[in-house]
MOPAC internal coordinates of N, CA, C and O (Angstrom, degrees):
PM7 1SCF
backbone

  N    0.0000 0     0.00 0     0.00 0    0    0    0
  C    1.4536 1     0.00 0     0.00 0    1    0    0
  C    1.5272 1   109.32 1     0.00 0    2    1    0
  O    1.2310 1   117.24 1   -66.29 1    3    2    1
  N    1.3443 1   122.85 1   113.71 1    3    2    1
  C    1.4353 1   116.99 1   167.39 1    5    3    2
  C    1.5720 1   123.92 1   -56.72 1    6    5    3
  O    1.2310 1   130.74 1     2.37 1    7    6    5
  N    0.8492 1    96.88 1  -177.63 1    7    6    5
  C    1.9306 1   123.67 1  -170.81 1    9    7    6
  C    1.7763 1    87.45 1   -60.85 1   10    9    7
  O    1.2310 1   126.23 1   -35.69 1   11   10    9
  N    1.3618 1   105.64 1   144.31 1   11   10    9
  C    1.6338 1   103.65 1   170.45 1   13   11   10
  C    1.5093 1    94.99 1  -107.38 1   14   13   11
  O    1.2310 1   133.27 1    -4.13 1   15   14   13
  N    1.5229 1    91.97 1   175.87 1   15   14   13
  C    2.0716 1    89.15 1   165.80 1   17   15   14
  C    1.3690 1    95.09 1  -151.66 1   18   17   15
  O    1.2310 1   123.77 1   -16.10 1   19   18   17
  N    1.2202 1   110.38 1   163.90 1   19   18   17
  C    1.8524 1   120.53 1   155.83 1   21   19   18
  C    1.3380 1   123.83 1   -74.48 1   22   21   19
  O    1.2310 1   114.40 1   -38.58 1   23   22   21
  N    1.1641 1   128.21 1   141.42 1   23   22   21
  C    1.1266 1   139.91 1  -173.24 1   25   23   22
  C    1.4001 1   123.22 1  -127.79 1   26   25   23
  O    1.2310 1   104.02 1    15.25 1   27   26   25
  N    1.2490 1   147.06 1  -164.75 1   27   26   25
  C    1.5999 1   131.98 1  -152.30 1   29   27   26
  C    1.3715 1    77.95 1   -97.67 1   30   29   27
  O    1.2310 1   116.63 1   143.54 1   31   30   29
  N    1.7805 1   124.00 1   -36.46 1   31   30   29
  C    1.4002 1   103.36 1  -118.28 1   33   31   30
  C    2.2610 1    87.48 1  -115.11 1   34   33   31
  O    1.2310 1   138.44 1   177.10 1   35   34   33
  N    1.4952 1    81.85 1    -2.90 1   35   34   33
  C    1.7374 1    82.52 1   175.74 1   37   35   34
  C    1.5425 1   115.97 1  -146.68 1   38   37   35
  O    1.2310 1   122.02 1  -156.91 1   39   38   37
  N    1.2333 1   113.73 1    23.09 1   39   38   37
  C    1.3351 1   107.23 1   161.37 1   41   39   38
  C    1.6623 1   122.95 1   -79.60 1   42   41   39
  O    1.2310 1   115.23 1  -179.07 1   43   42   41
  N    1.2786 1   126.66 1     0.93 1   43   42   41
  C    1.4736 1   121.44 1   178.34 1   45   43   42
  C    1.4134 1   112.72 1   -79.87 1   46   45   43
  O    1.2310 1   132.99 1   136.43 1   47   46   45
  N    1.6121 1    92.50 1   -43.57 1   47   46   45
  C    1.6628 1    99.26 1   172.33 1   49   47   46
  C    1.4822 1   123.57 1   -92.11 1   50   49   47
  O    1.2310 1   120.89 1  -159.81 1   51   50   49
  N    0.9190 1   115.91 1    20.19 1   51   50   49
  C    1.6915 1   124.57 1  -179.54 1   53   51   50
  C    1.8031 1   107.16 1   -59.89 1   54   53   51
  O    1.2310 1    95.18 1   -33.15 1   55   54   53
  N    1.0551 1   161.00 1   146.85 1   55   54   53
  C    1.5489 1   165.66 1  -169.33 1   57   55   54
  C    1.2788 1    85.77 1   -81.09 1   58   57   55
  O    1.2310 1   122.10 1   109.34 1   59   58   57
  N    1.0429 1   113.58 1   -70.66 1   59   58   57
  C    1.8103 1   107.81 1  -168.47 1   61   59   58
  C    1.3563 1   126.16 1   -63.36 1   62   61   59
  O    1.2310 1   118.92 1   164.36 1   63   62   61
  N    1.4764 1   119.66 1   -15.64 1   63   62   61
  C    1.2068 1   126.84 1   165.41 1   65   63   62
  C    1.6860 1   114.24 1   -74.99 1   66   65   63
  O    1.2310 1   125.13 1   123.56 1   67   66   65
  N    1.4366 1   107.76 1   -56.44 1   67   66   65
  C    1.3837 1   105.14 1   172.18 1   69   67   66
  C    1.6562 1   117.85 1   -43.34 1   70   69   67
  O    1.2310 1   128.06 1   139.27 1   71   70   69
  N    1.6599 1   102.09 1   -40.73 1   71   70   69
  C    1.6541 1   102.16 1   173.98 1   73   71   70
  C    1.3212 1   138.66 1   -45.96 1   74   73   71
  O    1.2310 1   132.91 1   135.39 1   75   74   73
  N    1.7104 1    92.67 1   -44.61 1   75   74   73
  C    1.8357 1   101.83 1   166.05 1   77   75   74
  C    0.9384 1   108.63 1   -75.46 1   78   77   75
  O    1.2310 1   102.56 1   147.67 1   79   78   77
  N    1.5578 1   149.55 1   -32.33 1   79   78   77
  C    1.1908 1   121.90 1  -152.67 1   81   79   78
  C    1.7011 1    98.68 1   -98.67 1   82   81   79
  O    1.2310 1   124.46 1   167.32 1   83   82   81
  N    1.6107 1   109.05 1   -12.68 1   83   82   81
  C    2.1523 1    87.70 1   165.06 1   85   83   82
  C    1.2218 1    87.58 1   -90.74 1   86   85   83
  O    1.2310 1    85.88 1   152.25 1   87   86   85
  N    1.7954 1   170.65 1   -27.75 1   87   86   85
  C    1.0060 1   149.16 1   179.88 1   89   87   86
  C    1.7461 1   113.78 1   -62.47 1   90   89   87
  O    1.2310 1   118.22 1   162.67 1   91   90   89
  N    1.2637 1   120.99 1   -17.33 1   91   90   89
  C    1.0077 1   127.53 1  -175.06 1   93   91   90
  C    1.9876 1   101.96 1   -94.62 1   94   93   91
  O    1.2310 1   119.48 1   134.89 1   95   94   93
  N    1.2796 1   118.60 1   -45.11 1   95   94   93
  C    1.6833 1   125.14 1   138.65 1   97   95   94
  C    1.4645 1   128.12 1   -13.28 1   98   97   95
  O    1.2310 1   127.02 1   128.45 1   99   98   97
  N    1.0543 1   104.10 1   -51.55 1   99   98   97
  C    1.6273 1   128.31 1  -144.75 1  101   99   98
  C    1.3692 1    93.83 1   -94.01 1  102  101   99
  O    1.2310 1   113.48 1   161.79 1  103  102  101
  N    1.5654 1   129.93 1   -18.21 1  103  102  101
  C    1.6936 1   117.93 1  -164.16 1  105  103  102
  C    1.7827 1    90.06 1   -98.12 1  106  105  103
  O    1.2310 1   122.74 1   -49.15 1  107  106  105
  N    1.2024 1   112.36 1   130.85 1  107  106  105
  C    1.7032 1   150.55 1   179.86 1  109  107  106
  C    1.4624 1    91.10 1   -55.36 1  110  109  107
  O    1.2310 1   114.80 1   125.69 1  111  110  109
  N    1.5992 1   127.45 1   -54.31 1  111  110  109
  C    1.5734 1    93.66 1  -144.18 1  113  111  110
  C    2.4368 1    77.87 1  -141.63 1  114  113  111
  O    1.2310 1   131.41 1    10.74 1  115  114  113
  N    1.2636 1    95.58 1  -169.26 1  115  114  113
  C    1.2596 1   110.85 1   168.97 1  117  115  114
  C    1.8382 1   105.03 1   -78.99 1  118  117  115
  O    1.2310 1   108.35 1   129.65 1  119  118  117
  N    0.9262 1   139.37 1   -50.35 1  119  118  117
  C    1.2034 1   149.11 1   147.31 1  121  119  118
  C    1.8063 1   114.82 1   -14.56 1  122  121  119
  O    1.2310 1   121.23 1    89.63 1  123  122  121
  N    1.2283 1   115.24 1   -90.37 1  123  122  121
  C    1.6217 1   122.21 1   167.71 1  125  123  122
  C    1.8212 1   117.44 1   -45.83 1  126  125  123
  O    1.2310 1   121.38 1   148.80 1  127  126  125
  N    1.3570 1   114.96 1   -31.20 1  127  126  125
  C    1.5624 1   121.87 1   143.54 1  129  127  126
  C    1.5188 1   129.24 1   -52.13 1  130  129  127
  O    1.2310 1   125.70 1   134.48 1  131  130  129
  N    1.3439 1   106.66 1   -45.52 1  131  130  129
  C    1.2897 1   106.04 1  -176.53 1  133  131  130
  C    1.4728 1   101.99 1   -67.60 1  134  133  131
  O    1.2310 1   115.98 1   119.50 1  135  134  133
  N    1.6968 1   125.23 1   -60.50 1  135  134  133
  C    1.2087 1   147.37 1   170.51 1  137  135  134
  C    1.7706 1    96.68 1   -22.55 1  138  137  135
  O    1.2310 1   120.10 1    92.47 1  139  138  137
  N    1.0316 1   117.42 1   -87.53 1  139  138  137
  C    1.9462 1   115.76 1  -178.77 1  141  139  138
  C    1.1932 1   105.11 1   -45.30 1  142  141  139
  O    1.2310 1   108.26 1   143.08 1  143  142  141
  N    1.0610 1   139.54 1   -36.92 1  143  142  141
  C    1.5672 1   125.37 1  -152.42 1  145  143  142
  C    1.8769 1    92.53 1   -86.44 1  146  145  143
  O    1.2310 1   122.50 1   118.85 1  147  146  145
  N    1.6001 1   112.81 1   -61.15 1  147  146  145
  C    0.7524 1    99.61 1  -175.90 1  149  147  146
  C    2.1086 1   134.18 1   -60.57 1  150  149  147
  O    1.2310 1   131.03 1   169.03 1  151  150  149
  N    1.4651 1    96.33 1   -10.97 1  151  150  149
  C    1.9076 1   123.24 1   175.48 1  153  151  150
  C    1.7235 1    89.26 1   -60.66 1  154  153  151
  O    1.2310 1   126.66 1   117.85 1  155  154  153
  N    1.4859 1   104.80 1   -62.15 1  155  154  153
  C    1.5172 1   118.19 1  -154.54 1  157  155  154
  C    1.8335 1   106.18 1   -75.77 1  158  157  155
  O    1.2310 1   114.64 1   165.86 1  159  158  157
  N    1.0478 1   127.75 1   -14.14 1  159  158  157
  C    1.6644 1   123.86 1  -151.27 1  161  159  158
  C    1.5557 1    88.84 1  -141.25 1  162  161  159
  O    1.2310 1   135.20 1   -28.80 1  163  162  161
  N    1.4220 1    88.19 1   151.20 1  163  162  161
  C    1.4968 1    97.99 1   159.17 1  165  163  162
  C    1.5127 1   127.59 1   -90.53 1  166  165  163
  O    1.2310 1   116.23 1   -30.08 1  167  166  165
  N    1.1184 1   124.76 1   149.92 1  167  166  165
  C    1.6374 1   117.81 1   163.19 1  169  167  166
  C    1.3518 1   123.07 1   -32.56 1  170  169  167
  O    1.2310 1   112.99 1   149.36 1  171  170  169
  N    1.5604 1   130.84 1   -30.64 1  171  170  169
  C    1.3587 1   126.11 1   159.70 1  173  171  170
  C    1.3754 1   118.31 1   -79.27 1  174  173  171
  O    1.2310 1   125.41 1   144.06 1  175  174  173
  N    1.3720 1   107.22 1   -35.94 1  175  174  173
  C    1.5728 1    90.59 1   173.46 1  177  175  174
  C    1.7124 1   130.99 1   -76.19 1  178  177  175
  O    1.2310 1   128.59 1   162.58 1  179  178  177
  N    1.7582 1   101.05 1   -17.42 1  179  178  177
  C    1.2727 1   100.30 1   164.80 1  181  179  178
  C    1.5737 1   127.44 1   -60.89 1  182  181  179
  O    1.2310 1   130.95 1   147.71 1  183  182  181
  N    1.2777 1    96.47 1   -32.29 1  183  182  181
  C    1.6952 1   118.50 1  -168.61 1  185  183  182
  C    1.2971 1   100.40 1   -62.84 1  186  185  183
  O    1.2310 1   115.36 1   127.33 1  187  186  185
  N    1.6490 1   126.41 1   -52.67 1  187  186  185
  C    1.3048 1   148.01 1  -168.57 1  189  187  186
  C    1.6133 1   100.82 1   -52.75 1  190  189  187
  O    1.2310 1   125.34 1   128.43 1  191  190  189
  N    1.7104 1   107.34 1   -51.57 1  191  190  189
  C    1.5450 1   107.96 1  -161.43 1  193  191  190
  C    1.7058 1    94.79 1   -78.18 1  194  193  191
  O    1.2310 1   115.78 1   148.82 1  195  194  193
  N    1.1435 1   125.62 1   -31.18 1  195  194  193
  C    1.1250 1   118.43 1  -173.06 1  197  195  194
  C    2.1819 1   114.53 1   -81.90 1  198  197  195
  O    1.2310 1   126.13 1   156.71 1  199  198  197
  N    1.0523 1   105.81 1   -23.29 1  199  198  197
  C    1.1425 1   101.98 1   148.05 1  201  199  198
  C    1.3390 1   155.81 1   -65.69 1  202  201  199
  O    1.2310 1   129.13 1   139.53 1  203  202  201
  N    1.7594 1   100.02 1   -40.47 1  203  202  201
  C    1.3144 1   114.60 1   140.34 1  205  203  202
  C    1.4548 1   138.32 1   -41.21 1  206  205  203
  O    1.2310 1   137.79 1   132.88 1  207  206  205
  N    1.4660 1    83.14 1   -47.12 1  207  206  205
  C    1.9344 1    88.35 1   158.83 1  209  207  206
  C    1.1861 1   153.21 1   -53.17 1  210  209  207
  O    1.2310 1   127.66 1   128.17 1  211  210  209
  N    1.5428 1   102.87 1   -51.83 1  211  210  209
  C    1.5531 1   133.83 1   135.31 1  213  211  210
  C    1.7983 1   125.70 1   -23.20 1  214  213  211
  O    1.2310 1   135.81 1   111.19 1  215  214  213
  N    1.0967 1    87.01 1   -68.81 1  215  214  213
  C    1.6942 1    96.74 1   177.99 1  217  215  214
  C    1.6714 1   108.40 1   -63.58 1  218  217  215
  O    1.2310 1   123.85 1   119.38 1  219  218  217
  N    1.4403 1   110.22 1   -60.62 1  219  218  217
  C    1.7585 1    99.87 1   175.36 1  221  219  218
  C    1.7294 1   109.20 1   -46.87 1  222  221  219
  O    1.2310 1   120.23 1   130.45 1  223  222  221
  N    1.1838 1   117.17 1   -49.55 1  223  222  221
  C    1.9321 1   106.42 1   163.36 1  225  223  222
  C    0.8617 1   115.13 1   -34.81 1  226  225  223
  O    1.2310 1   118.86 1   114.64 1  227  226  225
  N    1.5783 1   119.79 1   -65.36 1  227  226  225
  C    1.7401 1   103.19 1  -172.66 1  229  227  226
  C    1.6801 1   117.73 1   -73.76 1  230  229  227
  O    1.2310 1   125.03 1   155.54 1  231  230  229
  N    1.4981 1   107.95 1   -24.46 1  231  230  229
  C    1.2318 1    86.39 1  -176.40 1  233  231  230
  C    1.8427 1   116.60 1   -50.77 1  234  233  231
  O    1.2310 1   129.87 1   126.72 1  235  234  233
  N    1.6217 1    98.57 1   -53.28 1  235  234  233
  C    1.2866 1   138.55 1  -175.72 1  237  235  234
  C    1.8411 1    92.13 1   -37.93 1  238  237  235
  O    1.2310 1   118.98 1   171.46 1  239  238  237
  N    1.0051 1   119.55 1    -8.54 1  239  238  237
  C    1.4248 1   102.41 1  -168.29 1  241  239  238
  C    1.8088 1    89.41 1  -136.77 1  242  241  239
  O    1.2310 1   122.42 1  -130.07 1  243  242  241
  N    1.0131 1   112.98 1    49.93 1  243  242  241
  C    0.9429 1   119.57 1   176.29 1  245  243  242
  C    1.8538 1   134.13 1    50.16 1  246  245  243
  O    1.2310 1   120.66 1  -167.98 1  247  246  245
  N    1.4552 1   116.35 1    12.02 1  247  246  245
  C    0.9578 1   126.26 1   175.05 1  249  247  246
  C    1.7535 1   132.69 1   -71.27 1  250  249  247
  O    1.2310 1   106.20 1   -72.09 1  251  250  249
  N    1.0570 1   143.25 1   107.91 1  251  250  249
  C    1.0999 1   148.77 1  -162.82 1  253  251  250
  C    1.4602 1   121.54 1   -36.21 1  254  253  251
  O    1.2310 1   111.66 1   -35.88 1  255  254  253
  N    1.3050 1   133.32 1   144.12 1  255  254  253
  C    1.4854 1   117.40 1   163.91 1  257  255  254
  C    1.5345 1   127.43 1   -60.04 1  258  257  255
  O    1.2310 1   122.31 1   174.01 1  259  258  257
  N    0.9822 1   113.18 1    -5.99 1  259  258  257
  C    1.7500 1   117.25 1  -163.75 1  261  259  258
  C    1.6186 1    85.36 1   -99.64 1  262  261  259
  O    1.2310 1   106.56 1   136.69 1  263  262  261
  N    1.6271 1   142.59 1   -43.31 1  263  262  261
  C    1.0307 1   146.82 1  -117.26 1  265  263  262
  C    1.6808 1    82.67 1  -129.62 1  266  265  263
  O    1.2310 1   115.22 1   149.61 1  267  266  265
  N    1.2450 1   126.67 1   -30.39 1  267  266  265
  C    1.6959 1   130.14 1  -179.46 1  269  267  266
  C    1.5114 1    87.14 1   -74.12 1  270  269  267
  O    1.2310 1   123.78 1    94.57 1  271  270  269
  N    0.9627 1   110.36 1   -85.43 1  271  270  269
  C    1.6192 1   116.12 1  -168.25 1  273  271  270
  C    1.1949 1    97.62 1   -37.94 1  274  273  271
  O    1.2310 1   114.49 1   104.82 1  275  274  273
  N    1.2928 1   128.04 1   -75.18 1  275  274  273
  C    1.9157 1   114.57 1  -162.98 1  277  275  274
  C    1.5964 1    99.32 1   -41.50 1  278  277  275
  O    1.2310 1   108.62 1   119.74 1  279  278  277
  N    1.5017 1   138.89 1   -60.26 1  279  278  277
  C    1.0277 1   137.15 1  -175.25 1  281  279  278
  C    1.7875 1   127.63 1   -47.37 1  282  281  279
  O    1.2310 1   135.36 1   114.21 1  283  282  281
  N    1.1172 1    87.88 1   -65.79 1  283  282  281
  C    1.5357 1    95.75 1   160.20 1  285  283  282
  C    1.5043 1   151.90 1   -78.91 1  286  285  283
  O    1.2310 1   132.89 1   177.31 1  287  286  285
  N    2.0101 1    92.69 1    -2.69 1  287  286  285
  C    1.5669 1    96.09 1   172.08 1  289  287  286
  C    1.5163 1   113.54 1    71.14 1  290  289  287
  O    1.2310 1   119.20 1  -175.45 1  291  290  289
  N    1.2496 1   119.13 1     4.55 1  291  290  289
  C    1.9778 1   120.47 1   170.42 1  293  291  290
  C    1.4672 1    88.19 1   -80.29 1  294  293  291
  O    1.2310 1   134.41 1    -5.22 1  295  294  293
  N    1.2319 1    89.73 1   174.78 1  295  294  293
  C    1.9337 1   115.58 1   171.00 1  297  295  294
  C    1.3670 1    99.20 1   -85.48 1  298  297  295
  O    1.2310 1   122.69 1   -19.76 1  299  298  297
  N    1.6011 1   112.45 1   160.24 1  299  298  297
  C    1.2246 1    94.98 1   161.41 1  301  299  298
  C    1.3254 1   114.93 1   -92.69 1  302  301  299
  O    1.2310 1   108.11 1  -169.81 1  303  302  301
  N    0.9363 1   139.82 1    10.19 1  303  302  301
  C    1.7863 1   147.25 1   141.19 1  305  303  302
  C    1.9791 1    91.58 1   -40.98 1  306  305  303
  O    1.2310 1   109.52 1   118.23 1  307  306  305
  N    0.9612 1   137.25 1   -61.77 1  307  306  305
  C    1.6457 1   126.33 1  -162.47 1  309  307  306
  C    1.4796 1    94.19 1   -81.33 1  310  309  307
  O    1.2310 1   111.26 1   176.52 1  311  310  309
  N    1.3327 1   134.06 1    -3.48 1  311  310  309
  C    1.2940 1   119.06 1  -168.38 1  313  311  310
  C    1.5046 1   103.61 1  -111.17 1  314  313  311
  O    1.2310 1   127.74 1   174.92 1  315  314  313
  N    1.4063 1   102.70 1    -5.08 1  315  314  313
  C    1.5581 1    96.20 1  -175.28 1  317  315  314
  C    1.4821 1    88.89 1  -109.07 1  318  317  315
  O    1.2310 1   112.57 1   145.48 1  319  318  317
  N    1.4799 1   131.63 1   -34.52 1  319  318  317
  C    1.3106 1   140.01 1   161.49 1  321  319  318
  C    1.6576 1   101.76 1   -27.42 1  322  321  319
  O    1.2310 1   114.19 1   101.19 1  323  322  321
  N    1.2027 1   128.61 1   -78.81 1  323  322  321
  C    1.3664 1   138.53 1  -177.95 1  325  323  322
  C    1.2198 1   117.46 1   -55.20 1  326  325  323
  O    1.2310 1   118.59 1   136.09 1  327  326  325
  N    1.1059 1   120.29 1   -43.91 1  327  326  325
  C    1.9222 1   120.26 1   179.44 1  329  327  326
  C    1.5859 1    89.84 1   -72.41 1  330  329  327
  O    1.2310 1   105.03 1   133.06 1  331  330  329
  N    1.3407 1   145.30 1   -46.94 1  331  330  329
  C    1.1488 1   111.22 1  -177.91 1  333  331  330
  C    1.7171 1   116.97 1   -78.66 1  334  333  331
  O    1.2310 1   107.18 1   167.84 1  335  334  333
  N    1.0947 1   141.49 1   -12.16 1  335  334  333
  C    0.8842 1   134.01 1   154.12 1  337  335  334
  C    1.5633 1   128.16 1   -67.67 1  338  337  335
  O    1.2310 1   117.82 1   161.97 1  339  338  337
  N    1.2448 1   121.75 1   -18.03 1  339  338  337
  C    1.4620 1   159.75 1   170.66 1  341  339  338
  C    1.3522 1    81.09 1   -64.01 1  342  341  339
  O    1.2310 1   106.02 1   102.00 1  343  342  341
  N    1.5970 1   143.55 1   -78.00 1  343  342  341
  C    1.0519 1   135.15 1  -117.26 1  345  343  342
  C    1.4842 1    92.76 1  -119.66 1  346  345  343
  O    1.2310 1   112.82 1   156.90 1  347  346  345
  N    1.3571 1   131.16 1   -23.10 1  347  346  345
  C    1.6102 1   140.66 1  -132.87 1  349  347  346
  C    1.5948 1    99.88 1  -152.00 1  350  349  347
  O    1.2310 1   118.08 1   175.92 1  351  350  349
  N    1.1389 1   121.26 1    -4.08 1  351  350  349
  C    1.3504 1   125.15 1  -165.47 1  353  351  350
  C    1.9896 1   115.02 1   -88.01 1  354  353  351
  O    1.2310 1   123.66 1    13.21 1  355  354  353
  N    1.1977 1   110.59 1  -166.79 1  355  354  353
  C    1.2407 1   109.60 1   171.75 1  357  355  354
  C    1.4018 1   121.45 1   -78.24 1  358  357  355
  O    1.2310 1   110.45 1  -155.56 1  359  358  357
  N    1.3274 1   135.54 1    24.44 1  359  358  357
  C    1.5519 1   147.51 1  -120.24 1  361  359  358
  C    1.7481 1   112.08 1    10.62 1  362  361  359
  O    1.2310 1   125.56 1  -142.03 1  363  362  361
  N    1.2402 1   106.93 1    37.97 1  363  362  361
  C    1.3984 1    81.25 1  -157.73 1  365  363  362
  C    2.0055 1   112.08 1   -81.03 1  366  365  363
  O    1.2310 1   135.07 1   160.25 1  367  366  365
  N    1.1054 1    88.45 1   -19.75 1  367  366  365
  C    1.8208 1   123.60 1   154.10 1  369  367  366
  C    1.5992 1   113.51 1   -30.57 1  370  369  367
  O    1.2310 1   127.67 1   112.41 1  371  370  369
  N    1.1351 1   102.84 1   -67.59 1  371  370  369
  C    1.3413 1   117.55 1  -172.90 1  373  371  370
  C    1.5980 1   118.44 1   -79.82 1  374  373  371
  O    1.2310 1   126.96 1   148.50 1  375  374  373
  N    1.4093 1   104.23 1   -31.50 1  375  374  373
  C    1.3570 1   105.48 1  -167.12 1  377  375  374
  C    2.0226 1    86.39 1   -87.33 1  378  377  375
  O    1.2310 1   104.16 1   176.59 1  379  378  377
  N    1.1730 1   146.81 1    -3.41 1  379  378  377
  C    1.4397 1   137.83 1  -178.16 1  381  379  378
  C    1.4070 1   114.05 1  -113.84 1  382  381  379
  O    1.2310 1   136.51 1   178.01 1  383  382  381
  N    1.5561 1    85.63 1    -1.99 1  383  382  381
  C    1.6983 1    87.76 1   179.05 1  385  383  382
  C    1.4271 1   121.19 1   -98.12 1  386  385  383
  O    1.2310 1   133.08 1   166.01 1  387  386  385
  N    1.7721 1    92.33 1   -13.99 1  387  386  385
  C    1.4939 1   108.09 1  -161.10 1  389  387  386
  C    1.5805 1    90.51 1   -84.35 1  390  389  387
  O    1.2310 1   129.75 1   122.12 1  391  390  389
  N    1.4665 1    98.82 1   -57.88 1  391  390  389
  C    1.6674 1   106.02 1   172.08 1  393  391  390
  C    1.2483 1   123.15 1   -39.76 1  394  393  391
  O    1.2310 1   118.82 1   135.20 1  395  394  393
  N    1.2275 1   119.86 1   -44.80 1  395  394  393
  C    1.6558 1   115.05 1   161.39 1  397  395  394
  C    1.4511 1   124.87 1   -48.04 1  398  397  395
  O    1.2310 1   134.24 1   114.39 1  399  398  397
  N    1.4261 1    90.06 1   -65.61 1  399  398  397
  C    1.6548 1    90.09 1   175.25 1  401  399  398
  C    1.7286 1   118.07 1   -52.55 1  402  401  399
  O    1.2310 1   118.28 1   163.24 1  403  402  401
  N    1.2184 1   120.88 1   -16.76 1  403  402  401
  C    1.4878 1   104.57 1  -159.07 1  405  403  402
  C    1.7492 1    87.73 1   -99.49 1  406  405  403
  O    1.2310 1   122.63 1   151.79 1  407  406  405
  N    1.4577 1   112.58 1   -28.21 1  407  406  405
  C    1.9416 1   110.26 1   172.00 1  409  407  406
  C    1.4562 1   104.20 1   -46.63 1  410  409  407
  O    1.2310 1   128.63 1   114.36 1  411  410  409
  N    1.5213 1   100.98 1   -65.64 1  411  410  409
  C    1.3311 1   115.24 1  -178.42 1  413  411  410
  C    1.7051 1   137.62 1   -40.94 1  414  413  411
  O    1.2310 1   128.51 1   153.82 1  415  414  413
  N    0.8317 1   101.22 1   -26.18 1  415  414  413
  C    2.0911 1   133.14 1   163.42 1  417  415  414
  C    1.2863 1    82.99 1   -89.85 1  418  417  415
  O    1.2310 1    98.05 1    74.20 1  419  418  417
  N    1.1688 1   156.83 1  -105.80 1  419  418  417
  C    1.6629 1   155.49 1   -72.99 1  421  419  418
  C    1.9457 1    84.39 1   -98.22 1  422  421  419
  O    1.2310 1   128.54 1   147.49 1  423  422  421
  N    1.6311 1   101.15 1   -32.51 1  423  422  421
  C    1.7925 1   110.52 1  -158.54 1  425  423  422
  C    1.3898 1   101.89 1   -87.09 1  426  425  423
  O    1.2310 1   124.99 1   163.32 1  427  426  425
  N    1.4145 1   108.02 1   -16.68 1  427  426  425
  C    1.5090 1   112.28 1   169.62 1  429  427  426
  C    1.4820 1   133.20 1   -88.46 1  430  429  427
  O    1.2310 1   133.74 1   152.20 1  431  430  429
  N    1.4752 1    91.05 1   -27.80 1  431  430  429
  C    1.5368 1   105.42 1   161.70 1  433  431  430
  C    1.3150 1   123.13 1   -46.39 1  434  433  431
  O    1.2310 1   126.36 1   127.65 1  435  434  433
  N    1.7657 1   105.38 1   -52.35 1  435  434  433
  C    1.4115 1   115.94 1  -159.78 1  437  435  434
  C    1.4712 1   102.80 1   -78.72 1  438  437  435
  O    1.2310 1   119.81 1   172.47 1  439  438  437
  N    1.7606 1   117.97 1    -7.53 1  439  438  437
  C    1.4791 1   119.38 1  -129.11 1  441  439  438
  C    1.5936 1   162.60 1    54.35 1  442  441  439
  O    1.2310 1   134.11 1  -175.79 1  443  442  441
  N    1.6101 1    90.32 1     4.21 1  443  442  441
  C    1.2637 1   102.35 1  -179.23 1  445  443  442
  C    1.4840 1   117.11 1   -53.36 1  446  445  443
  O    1.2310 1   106.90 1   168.59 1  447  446  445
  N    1.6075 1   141.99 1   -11.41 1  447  446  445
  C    1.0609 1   125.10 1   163.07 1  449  447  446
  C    1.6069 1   113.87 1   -95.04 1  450  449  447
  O    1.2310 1   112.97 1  -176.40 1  451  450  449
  N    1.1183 1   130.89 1     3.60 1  451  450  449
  C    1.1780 1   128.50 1   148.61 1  453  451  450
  C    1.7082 1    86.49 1   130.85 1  454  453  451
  O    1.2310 1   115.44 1  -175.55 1  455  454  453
  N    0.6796 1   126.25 1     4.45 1  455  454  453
  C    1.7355 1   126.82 1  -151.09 1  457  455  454
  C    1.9444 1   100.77 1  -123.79 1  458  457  455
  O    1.2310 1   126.05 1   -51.76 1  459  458  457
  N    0.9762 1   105.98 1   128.24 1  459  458  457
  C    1.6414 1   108.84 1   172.83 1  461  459  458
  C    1.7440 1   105.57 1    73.96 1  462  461  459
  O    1.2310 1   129.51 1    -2.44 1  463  462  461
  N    1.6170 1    99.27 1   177.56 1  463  462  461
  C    1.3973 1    98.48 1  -172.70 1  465  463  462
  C    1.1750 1   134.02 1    53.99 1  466  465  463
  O    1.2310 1   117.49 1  -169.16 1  467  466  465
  N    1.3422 1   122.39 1    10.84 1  467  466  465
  C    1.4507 1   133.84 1   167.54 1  469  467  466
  C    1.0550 1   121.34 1   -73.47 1  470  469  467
  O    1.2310 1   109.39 1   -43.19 1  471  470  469
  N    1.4726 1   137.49 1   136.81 1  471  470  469
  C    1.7401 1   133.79 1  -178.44 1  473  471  470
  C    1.7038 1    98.29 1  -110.53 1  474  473  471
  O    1.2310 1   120.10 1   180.00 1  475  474  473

């Protein structure tokens, strides 16, 4: 049997896809996440997803492609890669970015990054 691959039209339902994404569910803390990702991925591919990440922020906040890339060191091949998925994607972009941002306020409120909420 050859190599399989994902495809547009059947990677959601693939067995092994569904697998990571409740194994990716299933980790308790930021810690036991880090632990799989780093078991499962390589150091470039972590780097990759976390760059990707990065760049949909700035795009998301209105920052330019010429001005993402200089900042972040992607190509602009990953920056135009990401804004269309950013823009064209499964939202899945938007819906982790939003969630970030609203932790990120909620952690500042309380002060947990050391910043705001001070008397």
């Amino acid at each position: 049997m050859g190599k399989r691959t994902f495809t547009e039209g059947t990677w959601k339902n693939d067995p092994r896809f569904k697998r990571l994404c409740k194994t990716l569910l299933d980790c308790a803390n930021e810690a036991e996440m880090a632990a799989f990702l780093r078991d499962v991925g390589t150091l470039s591919e972590l780097y990759t997803w976390c760059e990707r990440l990065d760049v949909a922020a700035r795009l998301q906040e209105g920052q330019s492609y010429r001005k993402t890339s200089q900042v972040t060191g992607a190509s602009t091949t990953t920056v135009t890669r990401v804004a269309s998925f950013l823009n064209d994607g499964e939202g899945g972009y938007q819906r982790t970015l939003a969630s970030s941002q609203h932790h990120h306020a909620s952690s500042r409120m309380r002060g947990e990054d050391g910043v705001g909420a001070r008397k």
